[in-house]
PyMOL Python script that loads the backbone (N, CA, C, O; Angstrom):
from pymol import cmd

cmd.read_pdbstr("""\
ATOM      1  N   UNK A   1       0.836  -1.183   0.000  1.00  0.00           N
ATOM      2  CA  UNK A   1       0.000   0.000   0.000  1.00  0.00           C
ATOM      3  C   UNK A   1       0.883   1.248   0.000  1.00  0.00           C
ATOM      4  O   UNK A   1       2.076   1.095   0.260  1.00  0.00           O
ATOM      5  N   UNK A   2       0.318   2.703  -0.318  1.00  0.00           N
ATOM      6  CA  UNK A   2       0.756   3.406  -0.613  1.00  0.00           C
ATOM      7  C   UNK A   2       0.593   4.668   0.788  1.00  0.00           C
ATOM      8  O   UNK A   2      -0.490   5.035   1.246  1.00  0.00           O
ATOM      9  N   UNK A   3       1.738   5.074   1.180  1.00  0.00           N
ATOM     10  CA  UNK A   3       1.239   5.904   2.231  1.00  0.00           C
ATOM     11  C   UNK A   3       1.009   7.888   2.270  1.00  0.00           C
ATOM     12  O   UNK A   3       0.563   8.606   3.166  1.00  0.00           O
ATOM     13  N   UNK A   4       1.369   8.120   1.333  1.00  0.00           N
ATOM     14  CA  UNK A   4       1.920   9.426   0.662  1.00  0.00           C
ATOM     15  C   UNK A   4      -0.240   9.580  -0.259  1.00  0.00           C
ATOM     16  O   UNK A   4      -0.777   8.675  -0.898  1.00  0.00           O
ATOM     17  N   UNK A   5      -0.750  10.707  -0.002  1.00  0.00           N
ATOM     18  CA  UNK A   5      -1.662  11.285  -0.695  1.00  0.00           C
ATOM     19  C   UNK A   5      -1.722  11.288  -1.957  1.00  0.00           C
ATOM     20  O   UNK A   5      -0.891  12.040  -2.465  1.00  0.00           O
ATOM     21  N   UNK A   6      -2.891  10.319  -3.227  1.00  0.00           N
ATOM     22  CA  UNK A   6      -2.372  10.746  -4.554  1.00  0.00           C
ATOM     23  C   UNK A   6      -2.343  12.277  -4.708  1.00  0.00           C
ATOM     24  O   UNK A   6      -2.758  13.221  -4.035  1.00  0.00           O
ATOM     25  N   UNK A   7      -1.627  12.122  -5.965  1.00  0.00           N
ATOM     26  CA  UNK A   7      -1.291  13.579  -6.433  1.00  0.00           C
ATOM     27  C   UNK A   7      -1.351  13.540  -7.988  1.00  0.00           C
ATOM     28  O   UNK A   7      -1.577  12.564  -8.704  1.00  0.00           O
ATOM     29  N   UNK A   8      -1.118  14.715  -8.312  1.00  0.00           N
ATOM     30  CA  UNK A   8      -1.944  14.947 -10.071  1.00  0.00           C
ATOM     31  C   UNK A   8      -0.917  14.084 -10.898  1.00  0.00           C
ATOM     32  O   UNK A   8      -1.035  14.285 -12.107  1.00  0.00           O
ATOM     33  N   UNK A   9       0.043  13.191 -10.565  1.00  0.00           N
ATOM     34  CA  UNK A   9       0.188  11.935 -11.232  1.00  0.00           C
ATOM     35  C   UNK A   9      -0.829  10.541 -11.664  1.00  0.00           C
ATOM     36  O   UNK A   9      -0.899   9.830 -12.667  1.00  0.00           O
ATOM     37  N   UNK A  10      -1.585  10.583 -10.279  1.00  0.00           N
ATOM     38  CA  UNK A  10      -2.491   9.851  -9.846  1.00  0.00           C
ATOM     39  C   UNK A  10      -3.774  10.089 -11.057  1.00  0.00           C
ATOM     40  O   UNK A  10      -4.376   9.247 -11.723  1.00  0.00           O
ATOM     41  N   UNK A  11      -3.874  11.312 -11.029  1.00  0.00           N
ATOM     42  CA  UNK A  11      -5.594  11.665 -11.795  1.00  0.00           C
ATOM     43  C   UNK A  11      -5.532  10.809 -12.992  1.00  0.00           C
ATOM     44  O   UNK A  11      -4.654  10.744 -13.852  1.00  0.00           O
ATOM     45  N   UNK A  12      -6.963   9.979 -12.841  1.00  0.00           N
ATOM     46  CA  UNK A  12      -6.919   9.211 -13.754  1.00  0.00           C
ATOM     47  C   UNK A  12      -6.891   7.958 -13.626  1.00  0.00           C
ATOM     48  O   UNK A  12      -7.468   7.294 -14.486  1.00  0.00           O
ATOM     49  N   UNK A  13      -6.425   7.492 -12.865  1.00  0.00           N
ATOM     50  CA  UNK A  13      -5.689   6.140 -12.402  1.00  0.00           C
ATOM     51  C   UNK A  13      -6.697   5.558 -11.389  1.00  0.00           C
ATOM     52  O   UNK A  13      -7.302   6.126 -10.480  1.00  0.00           O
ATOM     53  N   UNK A  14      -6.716   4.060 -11.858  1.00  0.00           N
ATOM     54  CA  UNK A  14      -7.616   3.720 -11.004  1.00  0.00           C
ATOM     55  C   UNK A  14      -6.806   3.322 -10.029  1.00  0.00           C
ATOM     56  O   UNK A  14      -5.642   3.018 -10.292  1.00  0.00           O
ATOM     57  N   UNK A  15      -7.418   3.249  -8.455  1.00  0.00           N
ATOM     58  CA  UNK A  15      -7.114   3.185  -7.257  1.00  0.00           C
ATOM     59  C   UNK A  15      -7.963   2.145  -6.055  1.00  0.00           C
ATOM     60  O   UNK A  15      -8.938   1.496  -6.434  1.00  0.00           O
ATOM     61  N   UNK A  16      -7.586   2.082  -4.894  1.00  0.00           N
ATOM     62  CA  UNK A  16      -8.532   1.572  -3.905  1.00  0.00           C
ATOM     63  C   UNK A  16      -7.741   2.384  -2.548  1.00  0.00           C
ATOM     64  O   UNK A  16      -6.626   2.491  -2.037  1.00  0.00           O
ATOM     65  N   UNK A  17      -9.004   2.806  -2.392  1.00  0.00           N
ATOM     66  CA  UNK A  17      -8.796   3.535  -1.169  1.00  0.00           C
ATOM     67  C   UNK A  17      -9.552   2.678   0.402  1.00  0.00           C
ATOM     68  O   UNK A  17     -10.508   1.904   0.381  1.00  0.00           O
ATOM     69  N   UNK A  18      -8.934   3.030   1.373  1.00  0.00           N
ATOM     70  CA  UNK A  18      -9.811   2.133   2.494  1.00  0.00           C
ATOM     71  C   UNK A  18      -9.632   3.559   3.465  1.00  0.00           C
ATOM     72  O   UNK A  18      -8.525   4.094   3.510  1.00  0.00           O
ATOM     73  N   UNK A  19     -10.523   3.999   4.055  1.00  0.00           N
ATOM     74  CA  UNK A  19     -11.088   4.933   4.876  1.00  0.00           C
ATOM     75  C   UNK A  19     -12.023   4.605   5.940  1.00  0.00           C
ATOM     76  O   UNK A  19     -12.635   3.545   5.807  1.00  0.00           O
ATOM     77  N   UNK A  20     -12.277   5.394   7.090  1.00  0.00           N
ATOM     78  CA  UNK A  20     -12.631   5.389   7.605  1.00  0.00           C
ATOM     79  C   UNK A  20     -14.089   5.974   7.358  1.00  0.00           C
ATOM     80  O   UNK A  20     -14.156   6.973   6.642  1.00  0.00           O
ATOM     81  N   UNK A  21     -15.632   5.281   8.046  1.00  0.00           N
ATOM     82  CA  UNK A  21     -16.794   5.744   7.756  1.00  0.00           C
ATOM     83  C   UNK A  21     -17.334   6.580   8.497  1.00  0.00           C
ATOM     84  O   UNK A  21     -18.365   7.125   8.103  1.00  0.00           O
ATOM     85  N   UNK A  22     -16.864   6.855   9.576  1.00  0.00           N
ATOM     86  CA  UNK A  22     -17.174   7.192  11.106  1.00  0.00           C
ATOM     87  C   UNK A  22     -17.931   6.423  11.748  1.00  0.00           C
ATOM     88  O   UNK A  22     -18.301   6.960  12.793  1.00  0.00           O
ATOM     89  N   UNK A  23     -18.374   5.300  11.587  1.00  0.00           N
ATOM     90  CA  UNK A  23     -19.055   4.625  12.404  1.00  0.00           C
ATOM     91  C   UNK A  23     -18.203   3.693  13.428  1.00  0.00           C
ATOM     92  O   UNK A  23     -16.979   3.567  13.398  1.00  0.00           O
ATOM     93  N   UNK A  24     -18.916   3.193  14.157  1.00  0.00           N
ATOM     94  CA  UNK A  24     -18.078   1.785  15.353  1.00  0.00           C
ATOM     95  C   UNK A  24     -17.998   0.297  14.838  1.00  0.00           C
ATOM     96  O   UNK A  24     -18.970  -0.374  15.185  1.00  0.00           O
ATOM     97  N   UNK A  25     -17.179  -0.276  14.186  1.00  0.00           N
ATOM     98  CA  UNK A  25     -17.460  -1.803  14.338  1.00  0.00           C
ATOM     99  C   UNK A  25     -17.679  -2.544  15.305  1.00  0.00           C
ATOM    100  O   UNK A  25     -16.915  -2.154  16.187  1.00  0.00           O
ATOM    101  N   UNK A  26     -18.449  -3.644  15.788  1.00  0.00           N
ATOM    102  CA  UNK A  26     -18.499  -4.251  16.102  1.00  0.00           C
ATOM    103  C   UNK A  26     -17.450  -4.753  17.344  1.00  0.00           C
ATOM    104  O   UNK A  26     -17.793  -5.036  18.492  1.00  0.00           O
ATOM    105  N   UNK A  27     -16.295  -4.778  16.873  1.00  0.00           N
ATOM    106  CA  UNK A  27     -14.928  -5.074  17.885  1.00  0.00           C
ATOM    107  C   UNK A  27     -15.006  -3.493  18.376  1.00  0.00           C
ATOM    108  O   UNK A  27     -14.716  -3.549  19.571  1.00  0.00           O
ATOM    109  N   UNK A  28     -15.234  -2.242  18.061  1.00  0.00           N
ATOM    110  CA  UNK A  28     -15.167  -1.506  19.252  1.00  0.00           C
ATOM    111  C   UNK A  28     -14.253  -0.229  18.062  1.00  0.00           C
ATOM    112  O   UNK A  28     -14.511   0.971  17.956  1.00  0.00           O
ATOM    113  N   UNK A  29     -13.358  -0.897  17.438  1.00  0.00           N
ATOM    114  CA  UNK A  29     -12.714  -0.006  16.384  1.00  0.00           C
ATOM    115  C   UNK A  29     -13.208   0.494  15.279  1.00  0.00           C
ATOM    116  O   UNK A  29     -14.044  -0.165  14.661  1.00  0.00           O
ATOM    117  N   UNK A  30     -12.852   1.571  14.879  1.00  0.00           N
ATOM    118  CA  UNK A  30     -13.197   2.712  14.053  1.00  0.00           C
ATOM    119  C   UNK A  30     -14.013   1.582  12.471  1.00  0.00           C
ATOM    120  O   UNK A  30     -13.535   0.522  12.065  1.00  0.00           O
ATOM    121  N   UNK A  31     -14.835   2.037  12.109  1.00  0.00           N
ATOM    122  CA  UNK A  31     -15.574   0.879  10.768  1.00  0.00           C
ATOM    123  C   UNK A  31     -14.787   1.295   9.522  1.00  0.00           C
ATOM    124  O   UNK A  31     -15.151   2.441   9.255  1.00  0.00           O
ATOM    125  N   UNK A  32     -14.212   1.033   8.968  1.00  0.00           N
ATOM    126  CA  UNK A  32     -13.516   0.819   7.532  1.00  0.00           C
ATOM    127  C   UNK A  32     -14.085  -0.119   6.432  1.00  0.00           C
ATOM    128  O   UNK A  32     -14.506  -1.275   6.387  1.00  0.00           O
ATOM    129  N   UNK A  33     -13.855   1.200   5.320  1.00  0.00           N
ATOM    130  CA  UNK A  33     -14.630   0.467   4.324  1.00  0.00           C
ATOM    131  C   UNK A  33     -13.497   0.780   2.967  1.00  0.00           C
ATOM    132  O   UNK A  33     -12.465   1.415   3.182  1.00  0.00           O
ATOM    133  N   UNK A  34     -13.823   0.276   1.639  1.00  0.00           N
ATOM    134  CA  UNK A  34     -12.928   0.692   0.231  1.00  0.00           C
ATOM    135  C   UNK A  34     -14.256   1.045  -0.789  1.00  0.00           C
ATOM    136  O   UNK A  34     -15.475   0.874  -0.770  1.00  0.00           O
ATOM    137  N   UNK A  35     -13.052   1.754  -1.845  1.00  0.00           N
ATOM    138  CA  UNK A  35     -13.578   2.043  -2.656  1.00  0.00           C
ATOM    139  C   UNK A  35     -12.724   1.956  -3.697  1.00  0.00           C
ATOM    140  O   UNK A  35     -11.579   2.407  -3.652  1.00  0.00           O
ATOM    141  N   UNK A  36     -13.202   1.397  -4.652  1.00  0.00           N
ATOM    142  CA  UNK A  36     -12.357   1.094  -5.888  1.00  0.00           C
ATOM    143  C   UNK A  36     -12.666   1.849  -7.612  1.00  0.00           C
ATOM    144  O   UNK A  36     -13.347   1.193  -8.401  1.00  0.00           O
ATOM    145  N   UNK A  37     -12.301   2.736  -7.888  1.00  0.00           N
ATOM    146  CA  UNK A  37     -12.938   3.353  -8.960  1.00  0.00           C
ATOM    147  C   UNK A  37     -11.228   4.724  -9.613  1.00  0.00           C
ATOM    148  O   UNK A  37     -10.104   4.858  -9.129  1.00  0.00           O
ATOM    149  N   UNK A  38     -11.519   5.021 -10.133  1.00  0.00           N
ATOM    150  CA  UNK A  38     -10.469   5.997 -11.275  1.00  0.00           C
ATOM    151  C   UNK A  38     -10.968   7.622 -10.470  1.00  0.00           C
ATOM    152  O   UNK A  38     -12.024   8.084 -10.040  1.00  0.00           O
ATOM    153  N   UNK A  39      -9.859   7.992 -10.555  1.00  0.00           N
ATOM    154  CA  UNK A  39      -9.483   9.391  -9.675  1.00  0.00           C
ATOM    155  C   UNK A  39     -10.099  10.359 -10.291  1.00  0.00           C
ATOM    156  O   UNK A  39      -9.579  10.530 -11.393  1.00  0.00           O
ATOM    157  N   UNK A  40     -10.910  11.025 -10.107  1.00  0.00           N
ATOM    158  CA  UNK A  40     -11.367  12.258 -11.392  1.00  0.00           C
ATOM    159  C   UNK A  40     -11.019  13.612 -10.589  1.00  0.00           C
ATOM    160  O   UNK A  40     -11.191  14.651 -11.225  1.00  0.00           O
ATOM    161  N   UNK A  41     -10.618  13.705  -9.455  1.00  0.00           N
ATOM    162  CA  UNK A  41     -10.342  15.036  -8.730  1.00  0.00           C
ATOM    163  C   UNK A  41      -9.627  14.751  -7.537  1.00  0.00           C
ATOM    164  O   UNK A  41      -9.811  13.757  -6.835  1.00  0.00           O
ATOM    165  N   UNK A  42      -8.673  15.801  -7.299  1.00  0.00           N
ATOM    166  CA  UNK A  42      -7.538  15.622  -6.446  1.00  0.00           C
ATOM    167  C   UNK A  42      -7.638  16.608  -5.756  1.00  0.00           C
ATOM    168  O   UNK A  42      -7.767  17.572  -6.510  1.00  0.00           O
ATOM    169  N   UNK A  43      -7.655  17.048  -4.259  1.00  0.00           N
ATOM    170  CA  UNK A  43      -7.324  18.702  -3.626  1.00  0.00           C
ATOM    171  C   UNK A  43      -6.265  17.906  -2.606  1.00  0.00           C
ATOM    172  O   UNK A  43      -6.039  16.698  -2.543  1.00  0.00           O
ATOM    173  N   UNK A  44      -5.753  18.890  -1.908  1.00  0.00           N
ATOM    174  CA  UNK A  44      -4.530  18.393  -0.559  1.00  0.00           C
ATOM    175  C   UNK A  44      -5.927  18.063   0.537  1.00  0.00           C
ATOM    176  O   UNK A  44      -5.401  17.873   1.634  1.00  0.00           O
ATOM    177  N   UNK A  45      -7.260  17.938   0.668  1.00  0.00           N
ATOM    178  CA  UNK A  45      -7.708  17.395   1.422  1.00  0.00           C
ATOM    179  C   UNK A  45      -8.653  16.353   1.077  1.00  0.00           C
ATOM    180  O   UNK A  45      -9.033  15.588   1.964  1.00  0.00           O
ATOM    181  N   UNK A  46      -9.068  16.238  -0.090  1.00  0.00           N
ATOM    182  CA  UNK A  46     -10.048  15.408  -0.996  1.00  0.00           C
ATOM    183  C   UNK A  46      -9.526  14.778  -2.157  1.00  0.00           C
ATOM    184  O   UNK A  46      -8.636  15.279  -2.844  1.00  0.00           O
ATOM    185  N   UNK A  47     -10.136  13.549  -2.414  1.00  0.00           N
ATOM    186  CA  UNK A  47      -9.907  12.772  -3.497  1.00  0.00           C
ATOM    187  C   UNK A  47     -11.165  12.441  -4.127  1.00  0.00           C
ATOM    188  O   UNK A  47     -11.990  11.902  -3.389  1.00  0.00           O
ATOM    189  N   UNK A  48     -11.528  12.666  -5.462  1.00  0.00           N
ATOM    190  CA  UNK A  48     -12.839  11.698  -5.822  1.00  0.00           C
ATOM    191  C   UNK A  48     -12.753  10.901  -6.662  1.00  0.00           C
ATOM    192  O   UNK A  48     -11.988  11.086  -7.608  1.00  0.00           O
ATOM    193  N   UNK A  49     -13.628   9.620  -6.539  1.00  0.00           N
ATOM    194  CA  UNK A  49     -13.432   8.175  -7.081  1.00  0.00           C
ATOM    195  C   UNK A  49     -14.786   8.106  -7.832  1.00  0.00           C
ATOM    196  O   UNK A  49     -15.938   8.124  -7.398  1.00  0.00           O
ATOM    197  N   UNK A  50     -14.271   8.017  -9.151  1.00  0.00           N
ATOM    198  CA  UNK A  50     -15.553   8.061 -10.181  1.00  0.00           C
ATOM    199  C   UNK A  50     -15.522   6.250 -10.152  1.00  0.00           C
ATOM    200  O   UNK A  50     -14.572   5.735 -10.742  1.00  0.00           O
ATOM    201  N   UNK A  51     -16.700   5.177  -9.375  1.00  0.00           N
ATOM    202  CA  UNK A  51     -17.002   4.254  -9.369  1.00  0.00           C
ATOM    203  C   UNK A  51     -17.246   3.377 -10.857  1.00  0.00           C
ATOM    204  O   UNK A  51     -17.399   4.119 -11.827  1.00  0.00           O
ATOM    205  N   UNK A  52     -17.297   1.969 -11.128  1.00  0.00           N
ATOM    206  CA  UNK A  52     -17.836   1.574 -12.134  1.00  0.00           C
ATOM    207  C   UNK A  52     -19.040   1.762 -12.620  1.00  0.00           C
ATOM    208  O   UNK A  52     -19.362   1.904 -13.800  1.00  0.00           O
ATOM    209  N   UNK A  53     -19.799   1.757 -11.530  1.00  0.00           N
ATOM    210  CA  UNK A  53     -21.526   2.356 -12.471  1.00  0.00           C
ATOM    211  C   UNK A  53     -21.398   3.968 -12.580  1.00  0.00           C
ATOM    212  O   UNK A  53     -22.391   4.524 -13.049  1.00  0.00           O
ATOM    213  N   UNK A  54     -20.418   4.706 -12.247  1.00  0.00           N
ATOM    214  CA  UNK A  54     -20.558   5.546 -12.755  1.00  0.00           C
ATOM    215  C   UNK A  54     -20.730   7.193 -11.509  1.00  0.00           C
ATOM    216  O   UNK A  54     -20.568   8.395 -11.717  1.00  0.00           O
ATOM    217  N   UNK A  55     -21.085   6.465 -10.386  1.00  0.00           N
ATOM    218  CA  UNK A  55     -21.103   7.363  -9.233  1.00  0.00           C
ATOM    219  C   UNK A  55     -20.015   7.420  -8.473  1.00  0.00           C
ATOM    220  O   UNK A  55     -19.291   6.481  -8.143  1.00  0.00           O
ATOM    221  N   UNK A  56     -19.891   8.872  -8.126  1.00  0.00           N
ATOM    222  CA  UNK A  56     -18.489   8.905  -7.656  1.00  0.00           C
ATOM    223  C   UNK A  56     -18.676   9.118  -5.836  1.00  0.00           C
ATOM    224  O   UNK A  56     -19.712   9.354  -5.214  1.00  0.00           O
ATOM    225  N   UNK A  57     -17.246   8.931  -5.304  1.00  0.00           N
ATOM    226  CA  UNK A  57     -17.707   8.912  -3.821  1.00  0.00           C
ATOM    227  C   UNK A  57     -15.997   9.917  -3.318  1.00  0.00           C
ATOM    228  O   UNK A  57     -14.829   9.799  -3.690  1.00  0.00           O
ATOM    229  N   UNK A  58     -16.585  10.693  -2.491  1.00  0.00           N
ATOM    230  CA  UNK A  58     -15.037  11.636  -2.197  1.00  0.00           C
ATOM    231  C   UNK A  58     -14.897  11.151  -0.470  1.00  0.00           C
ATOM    232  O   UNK A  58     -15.642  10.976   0.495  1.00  0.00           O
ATOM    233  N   UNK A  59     -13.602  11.080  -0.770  1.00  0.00           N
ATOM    234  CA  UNK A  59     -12.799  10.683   0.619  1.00  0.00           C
ATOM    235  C   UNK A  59     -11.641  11.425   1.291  1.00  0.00           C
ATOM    236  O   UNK A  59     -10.465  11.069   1.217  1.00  0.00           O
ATOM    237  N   UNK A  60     -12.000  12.269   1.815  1.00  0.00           N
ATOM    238  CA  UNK A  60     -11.121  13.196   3.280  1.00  0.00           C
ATOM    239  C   UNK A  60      -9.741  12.609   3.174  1.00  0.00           C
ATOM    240  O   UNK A  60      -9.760  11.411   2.890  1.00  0.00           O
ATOM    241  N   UNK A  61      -8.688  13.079   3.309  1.00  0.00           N
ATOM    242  CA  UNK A  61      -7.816  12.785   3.649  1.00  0.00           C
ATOM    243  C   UNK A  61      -7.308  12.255   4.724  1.00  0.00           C
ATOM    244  O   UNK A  61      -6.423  11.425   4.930  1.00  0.00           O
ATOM    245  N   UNK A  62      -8.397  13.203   5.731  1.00  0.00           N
ATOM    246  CA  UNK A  62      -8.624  12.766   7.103  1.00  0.00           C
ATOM    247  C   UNK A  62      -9.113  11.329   7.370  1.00  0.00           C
ATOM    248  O   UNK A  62      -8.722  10.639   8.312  1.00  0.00           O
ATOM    249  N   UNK A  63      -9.659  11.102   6.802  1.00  0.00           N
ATOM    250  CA  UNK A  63     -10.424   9.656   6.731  1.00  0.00           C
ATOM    251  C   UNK A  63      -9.732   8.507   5.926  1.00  0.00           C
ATOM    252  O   UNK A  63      -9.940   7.301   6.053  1.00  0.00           O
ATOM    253  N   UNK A  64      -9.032   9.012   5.235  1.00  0.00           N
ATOM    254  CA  UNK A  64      -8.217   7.681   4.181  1.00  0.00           C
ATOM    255  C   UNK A  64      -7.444   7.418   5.442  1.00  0.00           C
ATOM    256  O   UNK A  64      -7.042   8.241   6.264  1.00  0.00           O
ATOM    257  N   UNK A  65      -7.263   5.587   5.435  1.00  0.00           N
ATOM    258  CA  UNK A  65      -6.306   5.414   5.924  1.00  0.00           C
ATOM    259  C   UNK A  65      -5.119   4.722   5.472  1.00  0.00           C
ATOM    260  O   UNK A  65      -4.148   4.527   6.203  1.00  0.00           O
ATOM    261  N   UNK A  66      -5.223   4.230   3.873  1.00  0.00           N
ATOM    262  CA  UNK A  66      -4.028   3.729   2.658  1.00  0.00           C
ATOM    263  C   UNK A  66      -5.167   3.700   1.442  1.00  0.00           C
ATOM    264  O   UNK A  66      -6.390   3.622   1.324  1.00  0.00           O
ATOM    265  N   UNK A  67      -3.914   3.818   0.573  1.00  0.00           N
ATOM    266  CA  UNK A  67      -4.463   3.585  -0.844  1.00  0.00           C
ATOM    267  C   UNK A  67      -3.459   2.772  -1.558  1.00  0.00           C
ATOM    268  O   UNK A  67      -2.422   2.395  -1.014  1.00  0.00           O
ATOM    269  N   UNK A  68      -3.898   2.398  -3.263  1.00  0.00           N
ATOM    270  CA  UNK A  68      -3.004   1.834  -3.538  1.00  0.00           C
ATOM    271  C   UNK A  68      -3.393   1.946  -5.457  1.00  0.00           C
ATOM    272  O   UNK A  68      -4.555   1.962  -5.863  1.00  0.00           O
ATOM    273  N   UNK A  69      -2.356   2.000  -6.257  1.00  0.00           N
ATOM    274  CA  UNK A  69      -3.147   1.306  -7.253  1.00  0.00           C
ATOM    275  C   UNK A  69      -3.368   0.505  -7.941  1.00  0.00           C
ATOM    276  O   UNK A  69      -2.403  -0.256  -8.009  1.00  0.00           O
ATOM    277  N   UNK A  70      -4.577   0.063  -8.861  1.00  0.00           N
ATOM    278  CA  UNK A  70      -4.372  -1.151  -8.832  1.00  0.00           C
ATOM    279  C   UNK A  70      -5.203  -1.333 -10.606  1.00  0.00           C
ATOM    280  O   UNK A  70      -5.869  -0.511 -11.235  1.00  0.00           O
ATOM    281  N   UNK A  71      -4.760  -2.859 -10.985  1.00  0.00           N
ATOM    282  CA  UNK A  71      -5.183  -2.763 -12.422  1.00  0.00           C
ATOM    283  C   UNK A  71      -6.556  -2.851 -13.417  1.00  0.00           C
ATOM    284  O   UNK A  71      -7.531  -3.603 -13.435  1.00  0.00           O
ATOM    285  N   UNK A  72      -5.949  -1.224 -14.564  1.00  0.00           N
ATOM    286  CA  UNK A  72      -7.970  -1.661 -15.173  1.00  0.00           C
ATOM    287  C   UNK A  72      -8.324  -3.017 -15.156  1.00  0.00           C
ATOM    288  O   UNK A  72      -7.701  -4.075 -15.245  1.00  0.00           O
ATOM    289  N   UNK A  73      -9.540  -2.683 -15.011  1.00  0.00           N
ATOM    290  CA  UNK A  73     -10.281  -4.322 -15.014  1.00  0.00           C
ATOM    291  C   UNK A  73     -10.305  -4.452 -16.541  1.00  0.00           C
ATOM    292  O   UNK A  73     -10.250  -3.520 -17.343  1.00  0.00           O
ATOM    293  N   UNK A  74     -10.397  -5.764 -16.810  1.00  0.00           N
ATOM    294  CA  UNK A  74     -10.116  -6.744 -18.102  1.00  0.00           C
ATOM    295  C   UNK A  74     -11.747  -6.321 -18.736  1.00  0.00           C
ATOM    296  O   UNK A  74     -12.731  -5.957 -18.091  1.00  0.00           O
ATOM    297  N   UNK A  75     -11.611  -6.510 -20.115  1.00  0.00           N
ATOM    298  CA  UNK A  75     -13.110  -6.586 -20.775  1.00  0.00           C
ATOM    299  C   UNK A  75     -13.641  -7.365 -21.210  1.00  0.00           C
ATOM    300  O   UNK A  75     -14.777  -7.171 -21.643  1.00  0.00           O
TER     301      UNK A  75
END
""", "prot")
cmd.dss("prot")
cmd.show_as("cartoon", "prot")
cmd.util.cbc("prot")
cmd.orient("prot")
């Protein structure tokens, strides 16, 4: 995994991010979830992930806790 914020190398590129939701799991620790989709916008506090169907979902910086990237899917 990648520990460094993408950056406008990144735009474009598909990714998986795992963040935090704010909710509680179960064991008591913070709930973590991913998202896997191509970068369409970058700020030093936001990232947004244009999904496969097509909806995108933005993730805090604050809230990412790794990313990584990873390969287009096959057709």
């Amino acid at each position: 995994m990648t520990s460094s914020w993408p950056d406008s190398r990144t735009l474009g590129r598909r990714v998986v991010i795992r963040y935090r939701t704010g909710g509680t799991a179960q064991s008591g620790r913070p709930e973590l979830t991913d998202v896997i989709g191509h970068i369409r916008a970058i700020s030093a506090d936001v990232v947004e992930i244009e999904r496969r169907d097509g909806t995108t979902a933005t993730v805090l910086r604050a809230d990412a806790v790794t990313w990584k990237p990873v390969p287009d899917q096959r057709r």
